[in-house]
Backbone bond lengths (Angstrom), bond angles and torsions (degrees), N, CA, C in turn:
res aa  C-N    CA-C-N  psi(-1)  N-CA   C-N-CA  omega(-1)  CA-C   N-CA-C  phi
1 X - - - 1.449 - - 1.528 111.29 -
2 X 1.401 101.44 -34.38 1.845 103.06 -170.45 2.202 102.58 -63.22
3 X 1.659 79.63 -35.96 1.847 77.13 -165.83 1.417 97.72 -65.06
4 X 1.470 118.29 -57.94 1.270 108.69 172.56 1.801 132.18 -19.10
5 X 1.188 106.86 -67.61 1.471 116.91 168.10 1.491 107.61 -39.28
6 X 1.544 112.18 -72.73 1.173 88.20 174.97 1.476 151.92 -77.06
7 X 1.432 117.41 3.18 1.118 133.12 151.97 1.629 117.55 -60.52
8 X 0.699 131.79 -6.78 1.821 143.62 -155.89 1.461 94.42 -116.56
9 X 1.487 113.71 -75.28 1.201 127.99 179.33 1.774 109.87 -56.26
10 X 1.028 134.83 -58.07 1.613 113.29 163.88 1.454 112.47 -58.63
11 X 1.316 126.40 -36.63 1.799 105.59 170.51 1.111 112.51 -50.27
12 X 1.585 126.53 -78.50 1.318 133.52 163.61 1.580 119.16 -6.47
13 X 0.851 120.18 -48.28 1.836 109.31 -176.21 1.537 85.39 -114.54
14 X 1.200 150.02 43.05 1.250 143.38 149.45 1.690 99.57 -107.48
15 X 0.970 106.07 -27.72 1.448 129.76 -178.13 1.682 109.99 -45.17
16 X 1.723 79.83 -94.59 1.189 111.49 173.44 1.877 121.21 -43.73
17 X 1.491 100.48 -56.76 1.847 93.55 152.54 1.163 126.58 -9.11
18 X 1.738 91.21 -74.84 2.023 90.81 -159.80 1.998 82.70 -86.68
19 X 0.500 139.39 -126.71 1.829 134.37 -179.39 1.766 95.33 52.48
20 X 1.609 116.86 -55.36 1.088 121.95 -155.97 1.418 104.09 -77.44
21 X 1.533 105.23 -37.07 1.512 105.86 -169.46 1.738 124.81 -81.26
22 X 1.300 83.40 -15.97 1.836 123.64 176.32 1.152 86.01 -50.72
23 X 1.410 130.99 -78.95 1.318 137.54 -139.29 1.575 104.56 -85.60
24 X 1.329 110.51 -31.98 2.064 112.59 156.75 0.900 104.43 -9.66
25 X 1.785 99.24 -80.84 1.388 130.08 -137.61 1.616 110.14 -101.64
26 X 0.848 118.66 12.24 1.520 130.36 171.13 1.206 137.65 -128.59
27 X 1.427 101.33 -11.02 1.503 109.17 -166.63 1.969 141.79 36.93
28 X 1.024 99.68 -129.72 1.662 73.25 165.42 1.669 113.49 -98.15
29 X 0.912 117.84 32.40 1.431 120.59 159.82 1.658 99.03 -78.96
30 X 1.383 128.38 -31.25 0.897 134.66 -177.03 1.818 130.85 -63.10
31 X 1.568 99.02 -22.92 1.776 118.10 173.69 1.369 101.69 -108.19
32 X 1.475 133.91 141.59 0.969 140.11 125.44 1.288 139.81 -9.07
33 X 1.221 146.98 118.24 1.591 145.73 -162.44 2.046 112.54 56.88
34 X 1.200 114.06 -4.82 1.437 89.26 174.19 1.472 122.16 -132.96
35 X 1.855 88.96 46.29 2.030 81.99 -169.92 1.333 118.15 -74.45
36 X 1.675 121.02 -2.14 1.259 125.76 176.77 1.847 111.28 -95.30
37 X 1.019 102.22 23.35 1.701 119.37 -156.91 1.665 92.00 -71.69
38 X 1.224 139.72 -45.24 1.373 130.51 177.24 1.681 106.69 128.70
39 X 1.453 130.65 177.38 1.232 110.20 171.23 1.580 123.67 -107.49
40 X 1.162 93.67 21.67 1.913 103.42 158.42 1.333 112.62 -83.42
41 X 1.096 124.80 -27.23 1.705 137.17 177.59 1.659 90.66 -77.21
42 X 1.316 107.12 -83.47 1.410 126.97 178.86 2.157 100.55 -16.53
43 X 1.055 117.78 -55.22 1.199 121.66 -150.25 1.743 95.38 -87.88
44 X 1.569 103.04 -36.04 1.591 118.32 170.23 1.594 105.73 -34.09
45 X 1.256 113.43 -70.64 1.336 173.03 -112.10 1.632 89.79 -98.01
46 X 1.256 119.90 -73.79 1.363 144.92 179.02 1.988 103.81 -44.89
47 X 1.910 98.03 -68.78 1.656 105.13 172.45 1.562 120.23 -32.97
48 X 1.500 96.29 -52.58 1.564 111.29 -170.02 1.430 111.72 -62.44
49 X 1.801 116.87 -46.00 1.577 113.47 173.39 1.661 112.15 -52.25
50 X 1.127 100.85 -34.13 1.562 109.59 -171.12 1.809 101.20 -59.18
51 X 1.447 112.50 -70.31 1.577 130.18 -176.76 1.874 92.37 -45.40
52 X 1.120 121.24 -72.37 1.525 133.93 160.40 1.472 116.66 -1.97
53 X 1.552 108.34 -69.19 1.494 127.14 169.57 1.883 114.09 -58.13
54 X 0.996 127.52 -48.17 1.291 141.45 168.75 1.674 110.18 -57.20
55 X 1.578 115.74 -53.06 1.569 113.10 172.96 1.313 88.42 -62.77
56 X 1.270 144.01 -43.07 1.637 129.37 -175.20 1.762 108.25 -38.00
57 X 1.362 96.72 -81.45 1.551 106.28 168.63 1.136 141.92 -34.85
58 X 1.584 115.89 -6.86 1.302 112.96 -171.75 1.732 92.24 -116.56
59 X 1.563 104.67 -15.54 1.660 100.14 166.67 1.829 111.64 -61.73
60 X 1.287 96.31 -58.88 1.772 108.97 175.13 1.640 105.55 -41.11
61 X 1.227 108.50 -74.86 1.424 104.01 -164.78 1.931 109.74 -60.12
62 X 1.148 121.01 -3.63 1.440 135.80 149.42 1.259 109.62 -58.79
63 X 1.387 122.48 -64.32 1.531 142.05 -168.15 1.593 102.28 -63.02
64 X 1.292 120.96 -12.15 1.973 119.52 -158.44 1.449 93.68 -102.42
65 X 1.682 115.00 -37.20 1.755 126.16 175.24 1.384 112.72 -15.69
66 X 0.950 130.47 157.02 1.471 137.63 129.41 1.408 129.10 -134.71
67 X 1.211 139.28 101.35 2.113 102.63 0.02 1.394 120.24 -86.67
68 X 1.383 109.70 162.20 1.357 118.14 173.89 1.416 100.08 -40.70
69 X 1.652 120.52 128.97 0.931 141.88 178.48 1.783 101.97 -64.59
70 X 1.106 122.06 116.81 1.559 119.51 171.92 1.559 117.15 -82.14
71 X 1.419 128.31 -22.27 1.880 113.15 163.86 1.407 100.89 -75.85
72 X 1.310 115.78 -28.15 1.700 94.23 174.83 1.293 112.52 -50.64
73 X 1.579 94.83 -72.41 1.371 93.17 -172.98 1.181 129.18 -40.07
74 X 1.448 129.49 -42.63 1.487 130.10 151.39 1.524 133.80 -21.08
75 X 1.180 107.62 -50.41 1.271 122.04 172.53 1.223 124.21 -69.95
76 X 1.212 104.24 -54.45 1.937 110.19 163.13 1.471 118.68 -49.09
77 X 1.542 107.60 -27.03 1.522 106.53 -161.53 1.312 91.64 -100.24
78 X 1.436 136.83 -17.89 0.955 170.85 172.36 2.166 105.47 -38.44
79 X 1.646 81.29 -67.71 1.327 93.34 -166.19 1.810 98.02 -95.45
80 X 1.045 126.81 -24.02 1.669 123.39 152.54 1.770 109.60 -54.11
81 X 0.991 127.34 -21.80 1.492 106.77 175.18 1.780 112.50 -96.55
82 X 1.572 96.85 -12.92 1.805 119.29 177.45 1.524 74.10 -62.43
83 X 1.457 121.04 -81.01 1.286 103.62 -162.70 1.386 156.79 -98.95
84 X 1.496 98.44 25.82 1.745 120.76 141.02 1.341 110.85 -76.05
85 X 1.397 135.20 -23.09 1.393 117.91 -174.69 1.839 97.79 -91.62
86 X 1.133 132.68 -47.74 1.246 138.09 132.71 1.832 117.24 26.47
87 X 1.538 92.80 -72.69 1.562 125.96 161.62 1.546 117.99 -28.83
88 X 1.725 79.61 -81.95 1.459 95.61 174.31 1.694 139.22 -59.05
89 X 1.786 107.27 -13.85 1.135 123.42 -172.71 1.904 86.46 -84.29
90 X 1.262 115.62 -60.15 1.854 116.19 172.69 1.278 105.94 -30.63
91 X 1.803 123.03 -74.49 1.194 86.03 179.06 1.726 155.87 -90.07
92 X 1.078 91.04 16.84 1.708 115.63 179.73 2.288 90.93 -75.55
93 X 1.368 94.02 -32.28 1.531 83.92 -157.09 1.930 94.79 -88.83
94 X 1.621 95.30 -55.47 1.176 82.95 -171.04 1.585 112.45 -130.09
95 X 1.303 102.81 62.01 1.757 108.42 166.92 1.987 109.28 105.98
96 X 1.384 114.54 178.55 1.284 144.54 131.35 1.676 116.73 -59.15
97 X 1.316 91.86 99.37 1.569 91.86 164.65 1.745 127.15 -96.93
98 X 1.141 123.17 -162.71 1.558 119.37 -167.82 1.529 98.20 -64.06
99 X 1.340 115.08 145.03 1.639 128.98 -171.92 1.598 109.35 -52.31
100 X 1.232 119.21 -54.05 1.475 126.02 152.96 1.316 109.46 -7.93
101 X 1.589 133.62 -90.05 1.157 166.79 154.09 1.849 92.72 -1.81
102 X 1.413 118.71 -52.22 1.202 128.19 -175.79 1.684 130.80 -72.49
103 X 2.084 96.21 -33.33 1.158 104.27 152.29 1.382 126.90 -69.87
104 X 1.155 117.54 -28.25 1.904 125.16 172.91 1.070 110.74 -58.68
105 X 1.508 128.48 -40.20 0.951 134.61 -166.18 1.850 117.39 -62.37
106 X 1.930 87.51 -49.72 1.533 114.81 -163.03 1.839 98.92 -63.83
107 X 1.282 125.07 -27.93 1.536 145.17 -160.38 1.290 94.67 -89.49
108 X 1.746 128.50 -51.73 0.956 131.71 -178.26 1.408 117.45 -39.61
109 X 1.543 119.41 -65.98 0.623 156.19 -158.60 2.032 123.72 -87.28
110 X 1.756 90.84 -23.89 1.684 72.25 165.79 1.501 93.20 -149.43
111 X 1.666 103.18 45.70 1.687 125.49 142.27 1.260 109.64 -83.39
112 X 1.266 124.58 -59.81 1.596 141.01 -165.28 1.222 93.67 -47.51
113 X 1.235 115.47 -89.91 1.949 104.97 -159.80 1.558 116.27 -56.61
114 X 1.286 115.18 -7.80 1.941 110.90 172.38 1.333 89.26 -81.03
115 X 1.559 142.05 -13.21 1.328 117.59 173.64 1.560 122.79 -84.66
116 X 1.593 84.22 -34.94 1.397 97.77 -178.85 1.831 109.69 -68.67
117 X 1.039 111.69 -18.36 1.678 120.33 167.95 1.665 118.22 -52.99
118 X 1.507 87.09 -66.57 1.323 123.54 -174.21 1.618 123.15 -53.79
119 X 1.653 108.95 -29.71 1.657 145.11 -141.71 2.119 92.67 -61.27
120 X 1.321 104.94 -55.03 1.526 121.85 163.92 1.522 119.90 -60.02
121 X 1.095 117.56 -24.92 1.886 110.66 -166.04 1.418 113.36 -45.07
122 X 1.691 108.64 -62.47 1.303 99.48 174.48 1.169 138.37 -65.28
123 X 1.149 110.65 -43.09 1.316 103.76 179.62 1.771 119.65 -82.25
124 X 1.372 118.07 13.29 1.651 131.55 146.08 1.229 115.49 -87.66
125 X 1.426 120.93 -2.54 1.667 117.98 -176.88 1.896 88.71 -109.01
126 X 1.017 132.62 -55.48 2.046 134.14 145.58 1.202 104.63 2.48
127 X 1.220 96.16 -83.74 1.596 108.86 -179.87 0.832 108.46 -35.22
128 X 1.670 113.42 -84.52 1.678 110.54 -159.10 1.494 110.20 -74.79
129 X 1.261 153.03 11.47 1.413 143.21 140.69 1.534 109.58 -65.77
130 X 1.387 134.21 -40.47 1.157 137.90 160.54 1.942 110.69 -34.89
131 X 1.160 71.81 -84.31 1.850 95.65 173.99 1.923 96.93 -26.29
132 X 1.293 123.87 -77.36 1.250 133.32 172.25 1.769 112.34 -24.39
133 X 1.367 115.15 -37.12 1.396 117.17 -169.95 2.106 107.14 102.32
134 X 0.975 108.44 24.53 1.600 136.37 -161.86 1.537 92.11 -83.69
135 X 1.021 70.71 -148.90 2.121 100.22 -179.70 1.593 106.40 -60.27
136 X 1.318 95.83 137.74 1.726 104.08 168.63 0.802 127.58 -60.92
137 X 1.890 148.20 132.24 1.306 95.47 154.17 1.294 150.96 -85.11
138 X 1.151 119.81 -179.73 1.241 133.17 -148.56 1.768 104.53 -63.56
139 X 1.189 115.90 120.36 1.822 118.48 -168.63 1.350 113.12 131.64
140 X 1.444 109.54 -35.03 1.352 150.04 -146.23 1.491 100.78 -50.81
């Protein structure tokens, strides 16, 4: 479970990185259905890759821990289910958007709680190698 986590958690902000930088450098050429969206979207669009790129980084520097910090992870996974539910508040309010939009959603949404599962692994696998007479911990 511990490797798991951290395999997830460095994808995840490796992810999100290039995702983030995608949207820099592309603008809304970068989403599905709104490359004619204008450059108030466009500039929207741009902020968000940026904020995007940064939630990247704070997955990584999660992923560098030993052990993966579990309120981080909480929080990150935290604010990934803020924004699959997010999703779902759009389309209740204002429609079905491009199918894309729908897969983000579906990832959003049943990523979050395998993190929130997961949020303890390492640092219960720490422990118990400690416990064993194992690895120091970490400071040590």
């Amino acid at each position: 479970m511990a490797k798991a986590l951290r395999v997830l958690t460095w994808t995840m902000g490796i992810a999100c990185v290039a995702i983030g930088f995608l949207h820099i450098l592309l603008g809304n050429d970068a989403m599905p259905g709104i490359a004619d969206a204008g450059p108030t979207v466009g500039s929207f669009g741009r902020f968000m890759g940026a904020v995007f790129a940064g939630y990247g980084v704070a997955w990584i520097r999660a992923a560098r821990q030993a052990p993966v910090p579990a309120g981080t992870v909480r929080w990150l996974a935290a604010v990934l289910l803020l924004g699959g539910l997010a999703r779902v508040l759009s389309i209740v309010v204002d429609g079905r958007p491009h199918w894309f939009q729908l897969v983000l959603m579906a990832i959003e949404l049943g990523l979050a709680p395998v993190y929130l599962w997961l949020a303890d692994a390492d640092a219960d696998a720490d422990a118990d190698e400690r416990a064993r007479g194992g690895a120091q911990p970490t400071g040590a």
